[in-house]
VEXKOL-19334 format. One record per residue (C-alpha): x, y, z; residue number from 1. Coordinates in Angstrom, 1 decimal. Example, Ala and Ser with C-alpha at 12.3 -4.5 7.8 and 13.67 -1.06 7.14 Angstrom:
! VEXKOL-19334
12.3,-4.5,7.8,1 $
13.7,-1.1,7.1,2 $
***
This chain:
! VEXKOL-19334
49.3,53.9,45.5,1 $
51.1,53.2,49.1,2 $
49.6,55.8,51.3,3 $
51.6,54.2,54.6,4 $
54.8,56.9,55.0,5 $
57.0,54.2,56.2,6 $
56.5,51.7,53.2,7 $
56.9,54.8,50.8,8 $
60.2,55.3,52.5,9 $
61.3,51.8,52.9,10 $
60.7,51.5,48.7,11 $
62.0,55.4,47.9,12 $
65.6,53.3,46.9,13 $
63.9,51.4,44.9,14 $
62.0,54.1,43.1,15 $
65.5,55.9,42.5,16 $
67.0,53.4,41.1,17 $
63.6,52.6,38.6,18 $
63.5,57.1,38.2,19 $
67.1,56.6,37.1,20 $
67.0,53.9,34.4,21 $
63.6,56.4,33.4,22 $
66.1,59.3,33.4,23 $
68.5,57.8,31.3,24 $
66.1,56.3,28.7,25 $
64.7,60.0,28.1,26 $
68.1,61.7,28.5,27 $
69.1,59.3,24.6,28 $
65.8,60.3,23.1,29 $
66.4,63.7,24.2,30 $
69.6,63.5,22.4,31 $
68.9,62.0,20.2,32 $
70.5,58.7,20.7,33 $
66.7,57.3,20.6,34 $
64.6,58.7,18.1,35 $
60.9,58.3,18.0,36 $
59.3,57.2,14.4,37 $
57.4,60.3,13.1,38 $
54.3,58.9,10.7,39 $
52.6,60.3,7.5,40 $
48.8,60.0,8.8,41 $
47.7,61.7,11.3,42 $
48.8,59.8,15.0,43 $
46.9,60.8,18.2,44 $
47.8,59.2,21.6,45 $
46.1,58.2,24.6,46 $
47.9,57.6,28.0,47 $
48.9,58.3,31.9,48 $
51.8,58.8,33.7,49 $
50.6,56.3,36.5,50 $
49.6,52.7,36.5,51 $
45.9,52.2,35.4,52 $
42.3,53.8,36.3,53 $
42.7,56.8,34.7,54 $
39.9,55.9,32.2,55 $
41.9,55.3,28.4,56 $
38.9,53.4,27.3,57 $
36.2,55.5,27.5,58 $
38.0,58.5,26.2,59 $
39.6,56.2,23.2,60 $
35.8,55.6,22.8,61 $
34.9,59.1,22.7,62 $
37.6,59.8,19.9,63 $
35.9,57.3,17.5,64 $
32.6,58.2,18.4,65 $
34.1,61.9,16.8,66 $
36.2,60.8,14.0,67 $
34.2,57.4,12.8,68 $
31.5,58.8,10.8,69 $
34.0,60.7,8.8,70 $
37.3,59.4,8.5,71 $
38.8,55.8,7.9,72 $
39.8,55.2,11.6,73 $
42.3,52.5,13.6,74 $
43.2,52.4,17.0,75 $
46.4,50.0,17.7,76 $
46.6,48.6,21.4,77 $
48.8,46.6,22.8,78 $
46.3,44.0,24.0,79 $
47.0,44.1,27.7,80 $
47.0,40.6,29.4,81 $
46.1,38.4,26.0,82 $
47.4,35.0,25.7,83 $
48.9,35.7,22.2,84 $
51.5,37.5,20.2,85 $
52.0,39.6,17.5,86 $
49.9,42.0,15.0,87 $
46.6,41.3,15.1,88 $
43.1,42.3,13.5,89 $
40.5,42.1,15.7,90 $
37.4,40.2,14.8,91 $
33.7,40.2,17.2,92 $
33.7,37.0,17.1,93 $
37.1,36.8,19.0,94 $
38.1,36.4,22.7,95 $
39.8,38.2,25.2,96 $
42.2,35.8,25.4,97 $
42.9,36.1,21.9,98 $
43.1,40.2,22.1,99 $
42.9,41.8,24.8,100 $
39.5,42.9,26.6,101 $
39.6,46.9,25.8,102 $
40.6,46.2,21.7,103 $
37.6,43.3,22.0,104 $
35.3,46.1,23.8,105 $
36.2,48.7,21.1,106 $
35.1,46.2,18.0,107 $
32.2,45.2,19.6,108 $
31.1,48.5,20.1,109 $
32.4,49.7,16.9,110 $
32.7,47.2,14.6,111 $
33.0,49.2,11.5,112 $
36.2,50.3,12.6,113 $
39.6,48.8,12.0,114 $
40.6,48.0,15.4,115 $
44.2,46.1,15.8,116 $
46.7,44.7,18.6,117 $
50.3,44.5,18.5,118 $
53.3,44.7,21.2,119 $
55.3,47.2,18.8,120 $
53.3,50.0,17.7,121 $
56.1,51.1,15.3,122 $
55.7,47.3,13.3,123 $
52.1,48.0,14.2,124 $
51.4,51.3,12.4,125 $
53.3,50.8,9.0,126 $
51.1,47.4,8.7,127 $
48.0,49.4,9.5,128 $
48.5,51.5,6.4,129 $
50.3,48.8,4.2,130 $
47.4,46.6,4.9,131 $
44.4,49.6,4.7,132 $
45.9,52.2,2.5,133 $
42.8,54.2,3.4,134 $
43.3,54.9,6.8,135 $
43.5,58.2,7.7,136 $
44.4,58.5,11.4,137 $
45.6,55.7,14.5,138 $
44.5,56.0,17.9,139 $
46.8,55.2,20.2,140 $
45.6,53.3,23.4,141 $
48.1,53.4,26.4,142 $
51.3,54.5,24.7,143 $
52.5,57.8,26.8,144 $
55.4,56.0,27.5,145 $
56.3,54.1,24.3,146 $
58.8,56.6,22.7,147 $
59.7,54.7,19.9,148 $
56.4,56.0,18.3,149 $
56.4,60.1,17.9,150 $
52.6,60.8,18.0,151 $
51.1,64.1,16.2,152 $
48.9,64.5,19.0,153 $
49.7,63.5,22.6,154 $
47.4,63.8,25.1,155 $
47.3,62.8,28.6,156 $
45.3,61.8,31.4,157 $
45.2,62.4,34.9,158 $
42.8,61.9,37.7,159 $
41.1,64.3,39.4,160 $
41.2,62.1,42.7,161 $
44.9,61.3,42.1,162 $
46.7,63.8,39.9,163 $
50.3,63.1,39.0,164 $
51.3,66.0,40.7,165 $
50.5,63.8,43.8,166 $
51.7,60.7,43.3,167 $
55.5,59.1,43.4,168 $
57.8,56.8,41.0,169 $
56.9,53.1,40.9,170 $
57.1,50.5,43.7,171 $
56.6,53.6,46.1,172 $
53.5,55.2,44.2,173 $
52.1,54.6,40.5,174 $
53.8,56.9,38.1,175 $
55.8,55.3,35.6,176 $
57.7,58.3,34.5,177 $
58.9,61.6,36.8,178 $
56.4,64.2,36.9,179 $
58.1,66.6,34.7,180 $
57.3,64.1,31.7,181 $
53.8,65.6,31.8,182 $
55.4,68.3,29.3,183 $
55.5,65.8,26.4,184 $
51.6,66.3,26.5,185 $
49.5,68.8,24.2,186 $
46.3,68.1,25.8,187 $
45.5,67.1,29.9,188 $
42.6,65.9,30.8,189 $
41.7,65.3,34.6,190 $
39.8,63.0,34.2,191 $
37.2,60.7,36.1,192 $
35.6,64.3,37.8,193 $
33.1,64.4,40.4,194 $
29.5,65.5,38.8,195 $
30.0,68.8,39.9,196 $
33.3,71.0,39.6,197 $
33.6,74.4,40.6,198 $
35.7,77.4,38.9,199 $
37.8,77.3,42.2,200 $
38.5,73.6,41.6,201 $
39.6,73.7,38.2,202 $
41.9,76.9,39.4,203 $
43.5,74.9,41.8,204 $
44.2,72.4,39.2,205 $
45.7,74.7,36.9,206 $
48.0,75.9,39.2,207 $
48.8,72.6,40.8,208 $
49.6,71.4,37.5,209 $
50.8,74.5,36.2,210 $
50.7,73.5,32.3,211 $
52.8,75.0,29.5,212 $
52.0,77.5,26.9,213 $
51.1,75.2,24.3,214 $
49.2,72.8,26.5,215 $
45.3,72.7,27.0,216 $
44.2,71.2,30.1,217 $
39.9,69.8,30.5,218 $
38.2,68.3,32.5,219 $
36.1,65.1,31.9,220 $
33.5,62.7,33.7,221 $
31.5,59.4,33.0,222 $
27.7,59.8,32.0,223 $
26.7,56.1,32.6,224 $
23.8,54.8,30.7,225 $
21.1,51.9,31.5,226 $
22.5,48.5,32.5,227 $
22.4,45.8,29.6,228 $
22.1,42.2,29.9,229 $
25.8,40.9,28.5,230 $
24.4,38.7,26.2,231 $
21.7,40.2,24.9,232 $
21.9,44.1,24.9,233 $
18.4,44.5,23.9,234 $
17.4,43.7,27.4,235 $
17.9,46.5,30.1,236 $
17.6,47.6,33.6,237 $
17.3,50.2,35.6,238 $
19.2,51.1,39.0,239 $
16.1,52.0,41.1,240 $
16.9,53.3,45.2,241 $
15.1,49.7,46.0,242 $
17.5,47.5,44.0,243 $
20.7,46.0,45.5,244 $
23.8,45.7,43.3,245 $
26.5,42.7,43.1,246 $
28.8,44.4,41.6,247 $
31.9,41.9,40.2,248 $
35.0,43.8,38.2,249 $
38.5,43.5,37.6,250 $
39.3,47.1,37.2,251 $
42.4,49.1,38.3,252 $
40.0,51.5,40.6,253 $
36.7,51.0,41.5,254 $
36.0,54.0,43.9,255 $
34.4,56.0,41.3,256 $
32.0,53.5,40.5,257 $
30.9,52.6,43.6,258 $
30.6,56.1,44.4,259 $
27.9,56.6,41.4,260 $
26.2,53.5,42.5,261 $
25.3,53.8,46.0,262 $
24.1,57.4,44.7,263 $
21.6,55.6,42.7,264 $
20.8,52.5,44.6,265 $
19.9,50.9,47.9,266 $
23.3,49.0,49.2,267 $
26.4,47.5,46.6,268 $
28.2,44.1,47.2,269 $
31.5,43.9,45.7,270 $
33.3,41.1,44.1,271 $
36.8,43.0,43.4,272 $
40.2,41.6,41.6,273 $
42.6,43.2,40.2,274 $
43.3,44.7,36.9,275 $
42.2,42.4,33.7,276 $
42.0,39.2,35.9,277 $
40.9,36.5,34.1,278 $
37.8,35.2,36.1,279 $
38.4,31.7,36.5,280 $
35.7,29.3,37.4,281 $
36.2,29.0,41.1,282 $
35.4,33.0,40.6,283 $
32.0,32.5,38.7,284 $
31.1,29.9,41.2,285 $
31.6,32.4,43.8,286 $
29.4,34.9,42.2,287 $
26.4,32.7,41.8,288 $
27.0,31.7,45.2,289 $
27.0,35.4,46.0,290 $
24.1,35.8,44.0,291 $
21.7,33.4,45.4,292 $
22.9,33.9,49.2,293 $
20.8,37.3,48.0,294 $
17.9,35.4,47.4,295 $
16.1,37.0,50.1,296 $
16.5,40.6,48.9,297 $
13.6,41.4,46.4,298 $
15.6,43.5,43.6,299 $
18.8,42.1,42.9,300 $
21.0,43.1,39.9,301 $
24.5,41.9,38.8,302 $
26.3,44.4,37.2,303 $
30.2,44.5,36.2,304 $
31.8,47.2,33.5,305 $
31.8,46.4,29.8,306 $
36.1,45.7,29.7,307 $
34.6,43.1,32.7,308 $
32.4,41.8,30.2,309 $
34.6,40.5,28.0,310 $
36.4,37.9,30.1,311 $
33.2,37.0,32.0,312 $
31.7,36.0,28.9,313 $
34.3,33.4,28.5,314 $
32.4,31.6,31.1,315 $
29.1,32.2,29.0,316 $
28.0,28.4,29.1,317 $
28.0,28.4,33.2,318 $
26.7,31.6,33.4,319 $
23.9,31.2,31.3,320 $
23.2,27.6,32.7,321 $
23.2,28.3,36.2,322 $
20.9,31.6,35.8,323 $
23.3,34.4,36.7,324 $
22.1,37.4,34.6,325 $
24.9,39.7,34.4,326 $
24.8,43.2,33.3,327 $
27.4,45.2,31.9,328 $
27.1,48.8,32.8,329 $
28.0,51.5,29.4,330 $
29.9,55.2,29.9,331 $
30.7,57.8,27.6,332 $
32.7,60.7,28.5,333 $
31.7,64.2,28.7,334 $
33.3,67.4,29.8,335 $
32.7,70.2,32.3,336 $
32.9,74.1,31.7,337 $
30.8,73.2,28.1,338 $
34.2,72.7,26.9,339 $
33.2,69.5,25.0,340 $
32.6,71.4,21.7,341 $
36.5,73.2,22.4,342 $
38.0,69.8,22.9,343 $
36.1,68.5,19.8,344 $
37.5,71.3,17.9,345 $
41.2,71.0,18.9,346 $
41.2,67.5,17.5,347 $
39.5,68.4,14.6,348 $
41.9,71.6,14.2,349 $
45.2,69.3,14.5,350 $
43.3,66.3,11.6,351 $
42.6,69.3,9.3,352 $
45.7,71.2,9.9,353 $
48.2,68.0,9.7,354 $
51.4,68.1,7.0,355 $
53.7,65.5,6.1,356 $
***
């Protein structure tokens, strides 16, 4: 987001004019003029109002972890940043390339679940359930914004460092709708929280964001776990106060990682690109150049994030030649107030509770 006043107001025209083509595109769906598809099986959403960071993955992840054990489960992305087109069933053995790096991350991780790509999630859920009769409920990753798909469940996330009640219309800020869209959600999460959240924060929350009867509003944060080695899991490592980090992602945000980390160890080095860059292989030459410039430093790890993973692994043959041992570093979600156990049973009230 553009924090300088004067660029905000040199690009407000330009975020008028993009607020108004928003305006008009919800003013035919709330018309009518536009319909969103309405689906037999149960549909639950995913998504933000701004650009990135709010952390879809990990809470996609934390749905399947729920549901996977006892229901047939899909989740449809779009396959951000893939180099191909059209509905697609994702396979381990695939690349990021091929299907995006979050659908890739979700198979891996769960590979007994039907995990699929496609840029039109209403092609994309009626071949879902022609192609798997049995499935019983679609996750949808990223799709607050695609109207052309009603979902039975639509729930929203927000940052607890950058709330949408903060932030401004694209080019000036990151929101990709108005603010007031936030009413389409059932469920808000702030997500991404600080380890420790007091009753007067979450207050101020509620009234900042001020939800609407029907609307439940938690608050979630990341429990990392122990760094693995990216291409072999079954080795691990610890971050230890002694051990300095090279830390190389391609994520929208990084603050709140970097925060954890220098919690938990001695100094962090980053190597930071934007959002799903491909690493190229001047990039992996500049991290084992980064890496052995450390040589001098007695514990050394290099660590990136799992989505990370899967587009620095396309460089596998390099890194594994040249001796740079990359770990990935896992999260889950959890949520404050011991409201895990309400949140669990709001999803599992709308799957048992759904009609056609």
């Amino acid at each position: 987001m553009i924090s300088n006043p004067l660029f905000k107001l040199l690009l407000a025209p330009f975020a008028l004019l993009y607020g108004l083509g928003v305006s008009l595109r919800n003013f035919f769906y709330r018309k009518g003029l536009l319909k969103g598809v309405s689906f037999n099986i149960p549909v639950i959403s995913v998504g933000n109002l701004s650009v990135g960071g709010a952390g879809k993955t990990p809470h996609i992840e934390y749905l399947i972890r729920l549901q996977k054990d006892y229901l047939n489960l899909s989740t449809l992305s779009r396959g951000y940043s893939r180099k191909t087109r059209g509905y697609i069933e994702v396979a381990p053995q695939m690349t990021a390339e091929h299907v995006g790096d979050e659908p890739l991350q979700f198979k891996r991780k769960f590979p007994e679940v039907l995990v699929t790509v496609s840029e039109s999630r209403t092609f994309g859920i009626p071949k879902i359930v022609q192609d798997h009769p049995d499935t019983q409920v679609v996750l949808l990753d990223d799709a607050f914004q695609h109207r052309s798909v009603k979902p039975g469940l639509n729930i929203l996330l927000t940052e607890f460092d950058r709330p949408f009640t903060r932030d401004y219309l694209l080019p000036s800020g990151r929101l990709r709708e108005w603010r007031s869209a936030y009413q389409r959600a059932d469920v808000i999460v702030v997500s991404k929280c600080p380890a420790q959240v007091s009753e007067e924060d979450r207050q101020q929350f509620l009234k900042e964001i001020d939800p609407l009867p029907h609307q439940q509003v938690f608050f979630s944060y990341y429990d990392y776990g122990a760094p693995y080695y990216i291409f072999d899991p079954s080795i691990t490592a610890v971050l230890e106060p002694d051990v300095e980090v090279l830390l190389i992602c391609a994520i929208a945000r990084t603050d709140y990682l970097v925060s954890y980390l220098n919690d938990k160890v001695d100094k962090v080095r980053l190597l930071e690109y934007e959002d799903h860059h491909y690493f190229s292989k001047f990039d992996v030459s500049n991290l084992r150049g980064s890496f052995e410039r450390m040589s001098d430093v007695e514990k050394v790890m290099v660590l990136t994030t799992e989505k990370d993973a899967m587009r620095l692994e396309l460089h596998a043959e390099y890194l594994i030649e040249n001796q740079v041992p990359i770990f990935a570093l896992p999260v889950e979600v959890k949520f404050h107030f011991d409201e895990g156990e309400k949140f669990d049973q709001l999803i599992k009230d709308y799957l048992l509770n759904f009609t056609v």
